[in-house]
TORVO-997863 format. One record per residue (C-alpha): x, y, z. Coordinates in Angstrom, 3 decimals, decimal comma. Example, Ala and Ser with C-alpha at 12.3 -4.5 7.8 and 13.67 -1.06 7.14 Angstrom:
<pts>
12,300|-4,500|7,800 .
13,670|-1,060|7,140 .
</pts>
This chain:
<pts>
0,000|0,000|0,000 .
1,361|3,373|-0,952 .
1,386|6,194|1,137 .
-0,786|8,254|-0,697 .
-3,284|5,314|-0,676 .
-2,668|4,925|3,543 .
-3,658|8,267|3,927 .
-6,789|7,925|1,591 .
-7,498|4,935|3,854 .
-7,140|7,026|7,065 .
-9,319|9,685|6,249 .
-12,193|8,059|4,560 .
-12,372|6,660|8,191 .
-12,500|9,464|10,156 .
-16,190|10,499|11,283 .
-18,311|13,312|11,229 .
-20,886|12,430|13,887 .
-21,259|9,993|16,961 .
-17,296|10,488|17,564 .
-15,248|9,192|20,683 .
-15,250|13,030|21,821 .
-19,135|13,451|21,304 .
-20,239|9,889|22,864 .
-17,846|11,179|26,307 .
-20,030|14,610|26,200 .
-23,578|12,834|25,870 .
-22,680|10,272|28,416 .
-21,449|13,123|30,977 .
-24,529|15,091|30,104 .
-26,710|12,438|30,091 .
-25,326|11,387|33,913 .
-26,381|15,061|35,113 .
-29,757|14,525|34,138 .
-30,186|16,116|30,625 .
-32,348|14,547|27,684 .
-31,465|15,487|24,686 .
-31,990|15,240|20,715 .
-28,976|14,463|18,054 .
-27,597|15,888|15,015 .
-31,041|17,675|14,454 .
-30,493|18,583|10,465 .
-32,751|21,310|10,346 .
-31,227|23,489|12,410 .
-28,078|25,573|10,779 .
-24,602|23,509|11,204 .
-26,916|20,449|12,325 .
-25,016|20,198|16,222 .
-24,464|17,543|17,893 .
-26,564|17,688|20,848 .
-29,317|19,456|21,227 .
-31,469|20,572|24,082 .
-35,267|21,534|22,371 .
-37,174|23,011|25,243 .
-34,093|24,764|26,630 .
-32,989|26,459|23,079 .
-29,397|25,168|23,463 .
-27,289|23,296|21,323 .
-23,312|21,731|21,767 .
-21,065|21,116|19,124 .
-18,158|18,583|19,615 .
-15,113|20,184|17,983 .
-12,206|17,847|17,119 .
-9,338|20,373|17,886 .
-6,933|20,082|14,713 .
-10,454|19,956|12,460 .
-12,117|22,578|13,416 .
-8,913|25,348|14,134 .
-8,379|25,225|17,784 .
-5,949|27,289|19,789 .
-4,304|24,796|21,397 .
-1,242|22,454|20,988 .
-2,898|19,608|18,459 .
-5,112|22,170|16,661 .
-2,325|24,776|15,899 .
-0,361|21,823|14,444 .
0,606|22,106|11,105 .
0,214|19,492|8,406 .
3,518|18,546|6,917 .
2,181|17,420|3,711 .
-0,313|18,732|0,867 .
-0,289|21,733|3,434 .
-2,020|24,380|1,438 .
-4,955|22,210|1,448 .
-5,405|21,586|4,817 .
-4,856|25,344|5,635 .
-7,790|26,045|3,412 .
-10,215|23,328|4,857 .
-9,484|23,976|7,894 .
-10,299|27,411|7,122 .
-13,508|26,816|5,588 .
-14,662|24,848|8,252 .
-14,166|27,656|10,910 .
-15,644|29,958|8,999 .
-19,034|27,347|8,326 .
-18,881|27,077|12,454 .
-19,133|30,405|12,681 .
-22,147|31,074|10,303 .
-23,972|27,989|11,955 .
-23,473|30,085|15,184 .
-24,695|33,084|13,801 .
-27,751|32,145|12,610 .
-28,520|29,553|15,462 .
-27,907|33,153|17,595 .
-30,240|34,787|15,663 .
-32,796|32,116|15,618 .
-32,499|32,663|19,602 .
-30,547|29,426|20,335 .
-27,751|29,151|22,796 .
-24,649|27,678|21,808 .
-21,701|25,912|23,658 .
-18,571|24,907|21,808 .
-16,422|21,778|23,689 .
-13,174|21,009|22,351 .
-11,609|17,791|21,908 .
-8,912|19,007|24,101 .
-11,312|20,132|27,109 .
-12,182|16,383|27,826 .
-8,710|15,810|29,617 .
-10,183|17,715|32,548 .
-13,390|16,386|34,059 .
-14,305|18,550|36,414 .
-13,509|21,518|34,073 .
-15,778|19,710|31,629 .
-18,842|19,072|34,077 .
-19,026|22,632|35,316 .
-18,463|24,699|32,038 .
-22,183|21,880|31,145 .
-23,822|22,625|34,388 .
-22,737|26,443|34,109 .
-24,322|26,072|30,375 .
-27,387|23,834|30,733 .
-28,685|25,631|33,948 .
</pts>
């Protein structure tokens, strides 16, 4: 297998919804007590949990994916770099129009990062701080 094939490979696997980050978020806010709906596709940027009678939604942002300040989302691809630059680009700036609108359409938003799940505790009261 070449490398170019590998990486084909790679990415076809990686997901876009019920991820290892998002399944650790519904658990944790399902064990506080929350119901929730998933991946509802007609609101804008279709998030992944979502809280109807409360007008809140949480997206589950993979760090490097969706532009992150931290250490694995300010990495920089060593390969076909240009590309990734631009994707990654595009993807922050579809986040942020799905925010806008779901703002204007009077929904709350709350943004968890892939790298936020290394702290429990952190993670539990930024959700209680949000769902209450």
């Amino acid at each position: 297998m070449t490398v170019d094939e590998l990486r084909s490979r790679t990415m076809r696997a990686v997901q876009s919804k019920d991820t290892k980050p998002e399944l650790i978020v519904r658990r944790l806010v399902h064990s506080l007590g929350f119901r929730f709906r998933l991946h509802r596709k007609n609101l804008p940027g279709s998030p992944d949990i979502v809280f109807p009678g409360r007008r809140k939604v949480i997206f589950v942002h993979g760090c490097f994916w969706h532009g992150h300040d931290c250490a694995r989302g300010i990495r920089q691809p060593k390969t076909n770099a240009d590309y990734w630059i631009a994707k990654v680009a595009r993807n922050r700036d579809r986040d942020q129009r799905a925010q806008q609108l779901l703002s204007e359409g009077r929904w709350q938003t709350c943004v968890i990062w892939e790298c936020e799940l290394k702290d429990a505790d952190a993670l539990r009261r930024k959700l209680l701080v949000f769902l209450a």
